[in-house]
Structure formats: structure tokens, C-alpha cells
MIRO-446676 format. One line per 2 residues: number of its first residue (from 1); their letters; for each residue x, y, z of N, C-alpha, C. Coordinates in nm, 3 decimals. Atoms other than C-alpha are relative to their C-alpha. Layout:
NUM	A	X:Y:Z:X:Y:Z:X:Y:Z  ...
//
This chain:
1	XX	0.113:-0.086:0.028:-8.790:15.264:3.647:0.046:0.135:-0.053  0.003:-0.147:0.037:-8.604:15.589:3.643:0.058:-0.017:-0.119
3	XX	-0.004:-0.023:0.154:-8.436:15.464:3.294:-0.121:-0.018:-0.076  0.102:0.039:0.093:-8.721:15.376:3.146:-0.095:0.127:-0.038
5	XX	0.077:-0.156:-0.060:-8.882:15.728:3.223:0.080:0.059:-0.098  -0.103:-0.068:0.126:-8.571:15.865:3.045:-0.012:-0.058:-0.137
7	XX	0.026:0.068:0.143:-8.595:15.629:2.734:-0.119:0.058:-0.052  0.155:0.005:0.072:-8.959:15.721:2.720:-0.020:0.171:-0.049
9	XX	-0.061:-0.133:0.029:-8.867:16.088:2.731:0.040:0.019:-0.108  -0.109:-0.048:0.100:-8.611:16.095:2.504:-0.071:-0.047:-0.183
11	XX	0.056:0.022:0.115:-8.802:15.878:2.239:-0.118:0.070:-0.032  0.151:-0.113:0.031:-9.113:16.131:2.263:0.051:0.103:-0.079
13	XX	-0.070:-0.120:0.043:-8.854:16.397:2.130:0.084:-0.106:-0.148  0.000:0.001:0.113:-8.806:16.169:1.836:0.160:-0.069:-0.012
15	XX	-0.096:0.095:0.018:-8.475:15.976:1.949:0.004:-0.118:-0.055  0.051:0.156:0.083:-8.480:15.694:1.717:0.116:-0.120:0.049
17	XX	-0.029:0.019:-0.093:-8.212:15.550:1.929:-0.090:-0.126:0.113  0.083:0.018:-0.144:-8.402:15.566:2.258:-0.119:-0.067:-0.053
19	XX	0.135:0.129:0.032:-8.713:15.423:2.055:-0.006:-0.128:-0.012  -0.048:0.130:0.030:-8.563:15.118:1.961:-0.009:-0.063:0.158
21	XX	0.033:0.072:-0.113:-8.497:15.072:2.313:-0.073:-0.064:0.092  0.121:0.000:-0.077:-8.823:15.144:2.444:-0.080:-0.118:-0.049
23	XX	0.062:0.114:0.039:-8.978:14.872:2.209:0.053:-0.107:0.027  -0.118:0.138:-0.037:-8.672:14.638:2.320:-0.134:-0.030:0.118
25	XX	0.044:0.046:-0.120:-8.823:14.678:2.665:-0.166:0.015:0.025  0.162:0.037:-0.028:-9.216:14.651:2.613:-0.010:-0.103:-0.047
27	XX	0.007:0.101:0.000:-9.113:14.335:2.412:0.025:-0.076:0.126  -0.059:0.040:-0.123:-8.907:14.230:2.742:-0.125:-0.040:0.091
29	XX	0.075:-0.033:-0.141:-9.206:14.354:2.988:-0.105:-0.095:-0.046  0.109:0.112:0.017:-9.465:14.151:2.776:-0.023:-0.151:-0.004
31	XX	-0.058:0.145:-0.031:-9.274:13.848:2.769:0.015:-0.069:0.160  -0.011:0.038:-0.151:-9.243:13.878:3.135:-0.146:-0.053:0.131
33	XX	0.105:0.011:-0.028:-9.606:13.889:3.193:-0.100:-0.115:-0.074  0.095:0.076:0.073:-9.734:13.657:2.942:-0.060:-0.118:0.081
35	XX	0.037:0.123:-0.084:-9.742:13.349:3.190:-0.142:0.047:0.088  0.105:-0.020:-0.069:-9.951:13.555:3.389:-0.162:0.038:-0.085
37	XX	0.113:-0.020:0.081:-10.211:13.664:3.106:-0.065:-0.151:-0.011  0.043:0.130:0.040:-10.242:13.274:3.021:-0.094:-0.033:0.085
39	XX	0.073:0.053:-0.083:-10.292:13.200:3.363:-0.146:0.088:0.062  0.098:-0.056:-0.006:-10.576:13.462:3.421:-0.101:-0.036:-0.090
41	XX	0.122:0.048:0.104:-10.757:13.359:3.093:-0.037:-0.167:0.025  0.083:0.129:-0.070:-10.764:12.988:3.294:-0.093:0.006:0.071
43	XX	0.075:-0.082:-0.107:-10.928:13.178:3.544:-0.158:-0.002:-0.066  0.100:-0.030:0.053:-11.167:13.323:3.334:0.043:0.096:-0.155
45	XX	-0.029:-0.041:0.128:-11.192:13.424:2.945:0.026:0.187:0.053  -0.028:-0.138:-0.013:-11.095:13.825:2.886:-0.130:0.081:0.001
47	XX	0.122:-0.109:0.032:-11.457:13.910:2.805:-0.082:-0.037:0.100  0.103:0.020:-0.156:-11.582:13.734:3.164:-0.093:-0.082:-0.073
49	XX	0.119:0.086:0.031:-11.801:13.484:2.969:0.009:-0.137:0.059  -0.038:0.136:0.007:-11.659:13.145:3.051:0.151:0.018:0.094
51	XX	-0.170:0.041:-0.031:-11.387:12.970:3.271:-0.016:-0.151:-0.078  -0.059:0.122:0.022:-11.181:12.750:3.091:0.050:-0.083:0.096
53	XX	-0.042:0.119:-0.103:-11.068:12.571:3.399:-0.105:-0.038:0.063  0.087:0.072:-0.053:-11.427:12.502:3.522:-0.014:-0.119:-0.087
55	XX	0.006:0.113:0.114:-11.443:12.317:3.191:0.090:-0.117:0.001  -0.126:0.110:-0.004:-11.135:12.149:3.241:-0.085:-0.086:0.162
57	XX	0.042:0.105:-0.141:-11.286:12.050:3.602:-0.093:-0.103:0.005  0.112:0.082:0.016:-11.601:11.895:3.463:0.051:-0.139:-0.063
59	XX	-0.099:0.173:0.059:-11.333:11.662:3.255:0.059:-0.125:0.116  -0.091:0.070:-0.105:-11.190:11.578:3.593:-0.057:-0.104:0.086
61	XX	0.108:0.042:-0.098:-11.476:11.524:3.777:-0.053:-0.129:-0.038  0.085:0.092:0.072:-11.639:11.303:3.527:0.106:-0.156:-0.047
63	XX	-0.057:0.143:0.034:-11.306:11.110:3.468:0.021:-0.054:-0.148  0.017:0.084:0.101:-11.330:11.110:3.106:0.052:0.111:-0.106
65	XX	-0.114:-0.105:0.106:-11.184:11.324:2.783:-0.073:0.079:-0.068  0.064:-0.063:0.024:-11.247:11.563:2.579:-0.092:-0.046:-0.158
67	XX	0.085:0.042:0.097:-11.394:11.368:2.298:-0.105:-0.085:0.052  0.106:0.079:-0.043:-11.647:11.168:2.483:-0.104:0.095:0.066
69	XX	0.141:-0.103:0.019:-11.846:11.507:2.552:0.057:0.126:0.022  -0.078:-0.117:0.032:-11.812:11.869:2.511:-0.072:0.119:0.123
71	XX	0.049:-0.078:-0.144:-11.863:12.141:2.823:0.001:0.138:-0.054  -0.007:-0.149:0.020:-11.939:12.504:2.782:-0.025:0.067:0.129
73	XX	0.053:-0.073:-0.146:-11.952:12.738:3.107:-0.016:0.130:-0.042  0.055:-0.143:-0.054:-12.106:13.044:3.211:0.099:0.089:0.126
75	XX	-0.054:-0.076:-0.092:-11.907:13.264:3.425:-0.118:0.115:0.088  0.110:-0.088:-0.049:-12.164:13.448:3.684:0.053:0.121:0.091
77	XX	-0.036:-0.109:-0.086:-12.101:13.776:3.883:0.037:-0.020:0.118  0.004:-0.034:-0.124:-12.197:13.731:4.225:-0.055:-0.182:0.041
79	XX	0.033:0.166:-0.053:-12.290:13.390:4.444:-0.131:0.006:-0.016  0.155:-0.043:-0.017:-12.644:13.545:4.440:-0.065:-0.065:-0.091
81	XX	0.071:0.064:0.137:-12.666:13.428:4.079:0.031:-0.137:0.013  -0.094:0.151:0.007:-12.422:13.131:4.161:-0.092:-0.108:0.104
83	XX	0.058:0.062:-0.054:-12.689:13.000:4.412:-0.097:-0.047:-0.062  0.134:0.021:0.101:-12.974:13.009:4.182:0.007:-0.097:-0.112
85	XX	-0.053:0.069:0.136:-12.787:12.830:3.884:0.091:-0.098:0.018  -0.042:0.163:0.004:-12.701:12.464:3.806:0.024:-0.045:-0.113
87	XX	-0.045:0.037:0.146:-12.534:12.265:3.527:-0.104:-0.065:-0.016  0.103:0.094:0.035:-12.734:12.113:3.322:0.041:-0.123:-0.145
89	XX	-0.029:0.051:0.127:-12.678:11.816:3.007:-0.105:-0.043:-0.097  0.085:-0.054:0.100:-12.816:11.838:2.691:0.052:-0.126:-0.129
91	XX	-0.004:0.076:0.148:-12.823:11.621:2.353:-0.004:-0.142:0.066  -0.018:0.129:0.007:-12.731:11.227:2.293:0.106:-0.036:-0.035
93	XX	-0.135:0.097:0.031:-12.478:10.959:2.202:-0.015:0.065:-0.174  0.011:0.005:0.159:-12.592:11.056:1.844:0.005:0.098:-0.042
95	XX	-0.002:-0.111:0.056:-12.633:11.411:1.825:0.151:0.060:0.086  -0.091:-0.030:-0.089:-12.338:11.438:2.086:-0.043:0.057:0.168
97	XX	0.061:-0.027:-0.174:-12.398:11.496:2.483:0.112:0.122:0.044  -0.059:-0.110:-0.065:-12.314:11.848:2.605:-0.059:0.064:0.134
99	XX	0.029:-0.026:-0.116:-12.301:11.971:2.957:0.076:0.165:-0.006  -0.036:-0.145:-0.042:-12.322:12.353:3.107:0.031:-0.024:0.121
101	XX	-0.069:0.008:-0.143:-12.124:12.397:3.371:-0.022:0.149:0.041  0.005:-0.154:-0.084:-12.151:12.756:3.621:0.088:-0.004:0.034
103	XX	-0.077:-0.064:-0.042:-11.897:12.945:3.762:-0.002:0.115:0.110  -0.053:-0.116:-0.099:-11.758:13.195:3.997:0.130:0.009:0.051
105	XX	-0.125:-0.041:-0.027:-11.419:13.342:3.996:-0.008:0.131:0.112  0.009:-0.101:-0.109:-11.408:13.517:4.378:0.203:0.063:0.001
107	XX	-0.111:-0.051:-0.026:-11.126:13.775:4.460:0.022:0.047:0.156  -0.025:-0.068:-0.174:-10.960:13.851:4.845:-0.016:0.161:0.011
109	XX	0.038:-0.133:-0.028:-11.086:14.167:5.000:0.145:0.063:0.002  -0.109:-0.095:-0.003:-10.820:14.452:4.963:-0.050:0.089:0.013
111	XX	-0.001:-0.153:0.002:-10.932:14.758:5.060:0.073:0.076:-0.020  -0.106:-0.083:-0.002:-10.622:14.934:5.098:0.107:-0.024:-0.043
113	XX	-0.105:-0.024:0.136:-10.458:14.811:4.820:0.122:-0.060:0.046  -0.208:-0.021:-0.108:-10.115:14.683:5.075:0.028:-0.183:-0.111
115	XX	-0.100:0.117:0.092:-9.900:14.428:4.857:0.035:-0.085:0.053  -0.031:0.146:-0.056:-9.874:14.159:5.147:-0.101:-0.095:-0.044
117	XX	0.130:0.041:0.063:-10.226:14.072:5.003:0.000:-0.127:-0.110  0.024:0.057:0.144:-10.288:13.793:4.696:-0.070:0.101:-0.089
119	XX	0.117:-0.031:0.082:-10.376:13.950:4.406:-0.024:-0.052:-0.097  0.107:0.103:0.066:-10.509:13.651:4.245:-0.129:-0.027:0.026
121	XX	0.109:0.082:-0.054:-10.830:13.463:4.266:0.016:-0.082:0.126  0.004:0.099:-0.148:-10.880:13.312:4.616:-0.087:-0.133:-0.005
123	XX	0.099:0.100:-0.002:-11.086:13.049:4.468:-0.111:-0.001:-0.155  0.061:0.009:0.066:-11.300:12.942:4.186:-0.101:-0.125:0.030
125	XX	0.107:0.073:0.015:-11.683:12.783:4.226:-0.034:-0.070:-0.084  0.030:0.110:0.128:-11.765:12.542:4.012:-0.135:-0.130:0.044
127	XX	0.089:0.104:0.000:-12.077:12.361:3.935:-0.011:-0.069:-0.152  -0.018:0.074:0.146:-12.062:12.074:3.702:-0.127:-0.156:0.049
129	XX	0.095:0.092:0.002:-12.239:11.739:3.652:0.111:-0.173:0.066  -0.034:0.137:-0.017:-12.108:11.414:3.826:0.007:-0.106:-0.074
131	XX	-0.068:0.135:0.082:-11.954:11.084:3.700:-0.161:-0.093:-0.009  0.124:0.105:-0.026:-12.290:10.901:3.804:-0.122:0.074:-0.092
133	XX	0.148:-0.052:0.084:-12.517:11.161:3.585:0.052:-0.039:-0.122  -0.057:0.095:0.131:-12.260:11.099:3.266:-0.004:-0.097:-0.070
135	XX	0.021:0.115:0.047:-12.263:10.776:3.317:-0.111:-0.065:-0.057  0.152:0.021:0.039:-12.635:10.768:3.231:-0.002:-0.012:-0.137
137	XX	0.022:-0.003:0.232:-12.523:10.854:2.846:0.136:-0.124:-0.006  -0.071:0.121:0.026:-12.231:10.619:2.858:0.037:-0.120:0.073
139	XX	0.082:0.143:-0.063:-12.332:10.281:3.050:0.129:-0.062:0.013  -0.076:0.066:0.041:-12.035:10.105:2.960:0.100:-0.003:0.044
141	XX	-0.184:-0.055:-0.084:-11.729:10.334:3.161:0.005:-0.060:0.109  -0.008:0.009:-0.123:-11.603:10.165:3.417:0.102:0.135:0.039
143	XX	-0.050:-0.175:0.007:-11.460:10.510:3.549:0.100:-0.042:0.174  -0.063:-0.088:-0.143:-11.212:10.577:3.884:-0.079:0.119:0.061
145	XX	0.039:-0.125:-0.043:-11.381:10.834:4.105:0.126:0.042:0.018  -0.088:-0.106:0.044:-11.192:11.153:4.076:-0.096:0.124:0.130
147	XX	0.075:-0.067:-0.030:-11.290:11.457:4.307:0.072:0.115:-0.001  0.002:-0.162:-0.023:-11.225:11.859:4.395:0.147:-0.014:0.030
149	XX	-0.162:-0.010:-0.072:-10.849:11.757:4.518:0.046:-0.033:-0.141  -0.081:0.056:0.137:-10.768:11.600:4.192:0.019:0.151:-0.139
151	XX	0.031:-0.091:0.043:-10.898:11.938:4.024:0.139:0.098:0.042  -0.075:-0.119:-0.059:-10.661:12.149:4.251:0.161:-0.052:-0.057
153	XX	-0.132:0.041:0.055:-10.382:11.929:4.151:0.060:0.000:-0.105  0.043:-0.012:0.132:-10.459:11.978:3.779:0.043:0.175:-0.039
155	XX	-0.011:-0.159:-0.016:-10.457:12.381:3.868:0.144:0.035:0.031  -0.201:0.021:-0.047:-10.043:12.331:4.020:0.015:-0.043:-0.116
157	XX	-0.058:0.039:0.103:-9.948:12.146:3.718:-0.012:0.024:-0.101  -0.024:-0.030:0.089:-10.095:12.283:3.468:0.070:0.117:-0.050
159	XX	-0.093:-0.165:0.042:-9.935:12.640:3.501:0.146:-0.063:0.040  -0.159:0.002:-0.012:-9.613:12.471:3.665:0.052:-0.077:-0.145
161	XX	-0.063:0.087:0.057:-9.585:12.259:3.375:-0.007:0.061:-0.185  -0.011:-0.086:0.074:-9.704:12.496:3.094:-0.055:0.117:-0.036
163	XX	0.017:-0.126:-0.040:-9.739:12.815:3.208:0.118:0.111:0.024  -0.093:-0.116:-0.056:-9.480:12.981:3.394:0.149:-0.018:-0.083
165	XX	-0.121:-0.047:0.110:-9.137:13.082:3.229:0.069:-0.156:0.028  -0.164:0.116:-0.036:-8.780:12.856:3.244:0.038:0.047:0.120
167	XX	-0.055:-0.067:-0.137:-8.656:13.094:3.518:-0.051:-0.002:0.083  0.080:0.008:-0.114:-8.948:13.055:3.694:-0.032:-0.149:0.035
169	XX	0.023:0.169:0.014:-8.992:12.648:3.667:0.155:-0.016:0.108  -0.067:0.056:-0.058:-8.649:12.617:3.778:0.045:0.102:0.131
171	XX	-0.033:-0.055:-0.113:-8.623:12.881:4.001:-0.116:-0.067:0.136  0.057:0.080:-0.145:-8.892:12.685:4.223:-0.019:-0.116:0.041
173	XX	-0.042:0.109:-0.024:-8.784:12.376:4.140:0.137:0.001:0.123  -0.137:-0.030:-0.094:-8.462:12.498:4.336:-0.047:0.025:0.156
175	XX	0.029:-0.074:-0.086:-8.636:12.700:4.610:-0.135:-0.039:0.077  0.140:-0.004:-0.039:-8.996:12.691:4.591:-0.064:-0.133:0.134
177	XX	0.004:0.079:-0.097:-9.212:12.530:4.909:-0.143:-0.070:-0.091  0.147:0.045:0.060:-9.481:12.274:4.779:-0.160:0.007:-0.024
179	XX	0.149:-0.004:-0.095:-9.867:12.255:4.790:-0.026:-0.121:-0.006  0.011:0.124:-0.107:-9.992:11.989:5.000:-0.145:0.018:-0.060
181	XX	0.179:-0.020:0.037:-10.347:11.893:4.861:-0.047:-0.134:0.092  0.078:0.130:-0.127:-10.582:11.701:5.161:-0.135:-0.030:-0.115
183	XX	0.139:0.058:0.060:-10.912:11.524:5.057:-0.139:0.134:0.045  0.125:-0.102:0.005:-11.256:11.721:5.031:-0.064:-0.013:0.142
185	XX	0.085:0.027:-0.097:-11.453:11.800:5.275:-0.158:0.032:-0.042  0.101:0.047:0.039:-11.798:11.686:5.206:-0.063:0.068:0.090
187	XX	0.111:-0.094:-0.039:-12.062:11.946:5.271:-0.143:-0.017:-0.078  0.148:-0.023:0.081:-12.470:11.997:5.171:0.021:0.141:-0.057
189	XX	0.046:-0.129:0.127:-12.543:12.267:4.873:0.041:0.126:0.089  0.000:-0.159:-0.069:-12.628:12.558:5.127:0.154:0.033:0.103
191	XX	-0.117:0.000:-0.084:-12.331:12.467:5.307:0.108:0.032:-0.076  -0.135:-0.006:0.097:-12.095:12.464:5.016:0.033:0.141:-0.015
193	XX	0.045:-0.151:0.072:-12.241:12.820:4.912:0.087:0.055:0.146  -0.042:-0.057:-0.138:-12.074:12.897:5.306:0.146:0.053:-0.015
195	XX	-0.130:0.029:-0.016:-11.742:12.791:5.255:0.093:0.054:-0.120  -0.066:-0.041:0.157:-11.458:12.905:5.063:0.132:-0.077:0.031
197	XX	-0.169:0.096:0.049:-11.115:12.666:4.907:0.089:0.055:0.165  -0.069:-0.027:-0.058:-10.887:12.641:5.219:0.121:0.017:-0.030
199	XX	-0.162:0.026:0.065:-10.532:12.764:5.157:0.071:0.070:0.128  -0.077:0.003:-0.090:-10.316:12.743:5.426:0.135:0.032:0.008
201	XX	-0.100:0.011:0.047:-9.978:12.836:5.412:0.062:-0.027:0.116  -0.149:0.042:-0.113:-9.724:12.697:5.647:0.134:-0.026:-0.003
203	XX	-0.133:0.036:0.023:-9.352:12.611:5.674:0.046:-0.086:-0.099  0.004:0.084:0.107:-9.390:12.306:5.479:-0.067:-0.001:-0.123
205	XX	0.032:-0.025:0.099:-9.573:12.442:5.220:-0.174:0.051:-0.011  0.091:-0.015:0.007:-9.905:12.528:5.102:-0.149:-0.058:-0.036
207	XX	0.062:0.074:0.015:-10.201:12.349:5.211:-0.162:0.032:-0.055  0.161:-0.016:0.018:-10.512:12.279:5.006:-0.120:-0.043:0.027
209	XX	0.046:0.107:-0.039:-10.801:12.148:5.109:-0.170:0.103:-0.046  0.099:-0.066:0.088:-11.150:12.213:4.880:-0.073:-0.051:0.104
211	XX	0.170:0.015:-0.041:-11.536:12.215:4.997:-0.044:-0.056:-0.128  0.048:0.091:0.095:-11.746:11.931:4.794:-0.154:0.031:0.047
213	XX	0.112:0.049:-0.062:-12.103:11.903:4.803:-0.065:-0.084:-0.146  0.048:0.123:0.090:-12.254:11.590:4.579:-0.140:-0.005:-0.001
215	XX	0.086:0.054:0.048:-12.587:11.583:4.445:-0.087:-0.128:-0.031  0.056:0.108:0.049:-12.754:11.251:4.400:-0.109:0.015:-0.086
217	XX	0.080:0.011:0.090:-12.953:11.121:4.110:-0.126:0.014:0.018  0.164:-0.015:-0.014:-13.242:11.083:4.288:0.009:0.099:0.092
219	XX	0.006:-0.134:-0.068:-13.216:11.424:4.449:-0.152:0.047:-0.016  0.149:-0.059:0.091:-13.591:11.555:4.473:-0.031:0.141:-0.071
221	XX	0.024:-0.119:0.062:-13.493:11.884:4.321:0.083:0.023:-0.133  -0.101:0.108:0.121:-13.425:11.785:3.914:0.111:0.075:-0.016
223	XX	-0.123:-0.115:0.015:-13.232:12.115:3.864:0.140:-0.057:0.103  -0.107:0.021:-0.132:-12.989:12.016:4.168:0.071:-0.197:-0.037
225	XX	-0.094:0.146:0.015:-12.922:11.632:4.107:0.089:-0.061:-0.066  -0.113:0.029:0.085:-12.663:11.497:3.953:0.098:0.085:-0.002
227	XX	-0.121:-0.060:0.016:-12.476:11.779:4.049:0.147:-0.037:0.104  -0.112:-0.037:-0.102:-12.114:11.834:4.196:0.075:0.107:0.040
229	XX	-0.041:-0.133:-0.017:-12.012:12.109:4.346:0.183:0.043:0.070  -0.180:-0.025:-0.088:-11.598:12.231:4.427:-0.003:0.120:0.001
231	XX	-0.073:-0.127:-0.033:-11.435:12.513:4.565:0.108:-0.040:-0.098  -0.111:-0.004:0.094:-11.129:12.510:4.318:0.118:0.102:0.064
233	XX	-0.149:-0.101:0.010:-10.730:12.655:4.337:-0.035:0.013:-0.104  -0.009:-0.093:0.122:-10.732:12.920:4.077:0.125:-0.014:-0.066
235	XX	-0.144:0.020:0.040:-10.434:12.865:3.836:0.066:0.137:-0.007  -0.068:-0.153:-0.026:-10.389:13.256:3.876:0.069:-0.032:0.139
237	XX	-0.026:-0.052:-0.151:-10.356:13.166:4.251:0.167:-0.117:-0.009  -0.141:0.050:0.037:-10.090:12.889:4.148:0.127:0.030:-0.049
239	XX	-0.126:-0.051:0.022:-9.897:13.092:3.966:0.043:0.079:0.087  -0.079:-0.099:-0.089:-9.838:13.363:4.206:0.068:-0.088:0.148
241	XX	-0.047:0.073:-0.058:-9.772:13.075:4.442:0.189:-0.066:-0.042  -0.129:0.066:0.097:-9.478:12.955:4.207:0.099:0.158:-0.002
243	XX	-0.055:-0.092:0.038:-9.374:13.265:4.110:0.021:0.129:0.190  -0.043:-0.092:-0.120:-9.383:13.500:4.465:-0.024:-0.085:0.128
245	XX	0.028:0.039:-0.166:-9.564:13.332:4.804:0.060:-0.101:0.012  -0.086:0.150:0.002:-9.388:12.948:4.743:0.151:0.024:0.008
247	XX	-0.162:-0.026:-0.003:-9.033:13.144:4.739:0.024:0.026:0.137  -0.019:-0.057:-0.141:-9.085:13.280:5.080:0.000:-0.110:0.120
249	XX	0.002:0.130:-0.117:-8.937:13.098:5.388:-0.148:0.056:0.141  0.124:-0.015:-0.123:-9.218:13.027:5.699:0.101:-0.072:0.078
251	X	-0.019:-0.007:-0.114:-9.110:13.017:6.003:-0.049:-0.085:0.135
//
């Protein structure tokens, strides 16, 4: 820190030198951070409109790719809005079948700012549309159910696998302690809205274990049926898992 102070000094006074350096090391510092920009814009886009990883979850959920229908999400503020609002699908086989998916990227309380804290996402909400409402436009899939664990496992691999640096891949391939992903636990709507993604950390590693709540078709409220609802691992919360809390021994 204290060279960098001096470099920044010295190139203000027109050291051409010391400038060179200083741009050495904001290339350095941005290269060092980039994994983490990526993984925040999985999180949620830069302008807060959309998560790309709810989108990715609705692929997961449904079991099926990205050419057999196309997802757009909403990113919402508060749960207040996130209670009120439900995916919904839209078009045909002919004009193409698109589904809105909702959101909510929550963050851990910090008041006082102390650095034992996460400062990632503790979780991402996600409401999307089930394999059994999909299947309504394409008859034909025989499909695997897929649920909220398969999602979280999707959120680990996709930053361990292209996200985080070389130094950081193999530094926790060497070191790092795993995450352990359990099956859902199957909750009702108001209940889901209760609960938040369990993340556990223990000796053996770090356990996940999401909140589900499932919709049925014949649900009597149309807005609500067909939906599925997960708590989600944040791939922000994966990386800092990879990169700082997964290095640390437990006891």
C-alpha cells in the first residue's frame, strides 16, 4: 500500500517513470478482481435489472436448453415486491414460448462493517415456472426432474470452472474444503417467503441445503401455479467461498 501511495505521488508530479508503473499496477489490480466483477454480474446485471443466474435456474429447473425457450428476469428490491410477483409464460411453439422469471438478490446484515462477515450475497430468490407448466408447450419431453440443489451445484461450478483465476482454481483444488449440497426442503409459498438458503459451514466443508416451494397446475390461484420457487447459492457467495472462507481450516 505504502508503495503504491508513493508511485501515485510521484506520478502526480509528472514522473513518467512512476506512471508507467502505476498503470502496470491498475492493470494488475483489475485483473485481480475481474473474477469477482463476472461473478457479481451472475448475481445480478450492473444496472440491477435482471439476474442472469435466475435465468440460468429456470433452464435447470425446467431441465431443458436454451433453444427450446427463452427467459428474461426482473430483479426486485425488497421481498415486499418479491411476494406480490410471479413468473409468468408468454407466446407459442410458433411464435416462440417465453417465460419471466422474478428475483431477489438478499445481502447479510453488517452493521459495523467487521471483515469476519460475507460480503457476498447470502442468497438469491428465485421464482420461475416448473417442468410440469413447460411441459404444457412441449408434450413430447420426457424430462428428469431437476430441483433447487441441482441449481446450487450449477452456482459452485460455474465460477469454479469459469470464473475464478488459475491461482485460485488450483489453489483450492490443493487446499480448499468442499460444499456439500443436501436435498430441498419442501415448504408452502408463505413459508418459502420465511426462510432463507442454508449455508452451514463446518469442518468438512460447506453445507447447502435450499428452501423449495412447488406450485401445482391446478393451484386455485392462476398467478401462483405452475410456479417453483428456490432459495439459491449466489455465485458471488461461491466465489468468496473458493477464493477466502473454503481456505480456512474448522475445527
Amino acid at each position: 500500500m505504502a508503495t503504491s501511495v508513493h508511485v501515485f505521488m510521484a506520478a502526480q508530479l509528472g514522473d513518467a517513470q512512476e506512471i508507467q508503473v502505476l498503470q502496470q499496477t491498475y492493470q494488475n489490480t483489475s485483473a485481480f478482481f475481474a473474477p469477482f466483477d463476472k461473478a457479481y454480474g451472475l448475481d445480478r446485471t450492473s444496472d440491477g435489472s435482471r439476474s442472469p443466474f435466475a435465468e440460468l435456474t429456470q433452464y435447470v429447473i425446467a431441465n431443458m436448453s436454451a433453444a427450446t425457450f427463452s427467459v428474461n428476469d426482473t430483479s426486485l428490491s425488497s421481498t415486499a415486491t418479491l411476494t406480490f410477483s410471479h413468473p409468468s409464460i408468454s407466446g407459442n411453439n410458433e411464435t416462440g414460448v417465453r417465460v419471466q422469471s422474478v428475483s431477489l438478490v438478499s445481502y447479510p446484515a453488517n452493521p459495523f462493517d467487521t471483515s469476519d462477515s460475507p460480503l457476498t450475497a447470502s442468497e438469491i430468490s428465485v421464482k420461475v415456472k416448473s417442468q410440469e407448466a413447460l411441459q404444457q408447450y412441449f408434450p413430447a419431453k420426457n424430462l428428469t426432474r431437476t430441483s433447487c440443489k441441482d441449481v446450487n451445484q450449477l452456482a459452485f461450478n460455474t465460477v469454479f470452472r469459469n470464473v475464478v483465476s488459475v491461482d485460485a482454481y488450483m489453489r483450492f483444488g490443493r487446499s480448499g474444503r468442499p460444499v456439500l449440497y443436501h436435498d430441498d426442503i419442501s415448504v408452502t409459498g408463505p413459508e418459502w417467503l420465511l426462510h432463507g438458503l442454508e449455508l452451514d459451514d463446518k469442518p468438512d466443508g460447506l453445507h447447502v441445503t435450499s428452501y423449495s416451494a412447488v406450485a401445482p397446475l391446478d393451484f386455485p390461484i392462476p398467478g401462483v401455479s405452475g410456479s417453483y420457487n428456490c432459495k439459491v447459492l449466489a455465485p458471488s457467495r461461491a466465489l468468496e467461498w473458493i477464493y477466502v472462507d473454503g481456505l480456512r481450516p474448522r475445527k
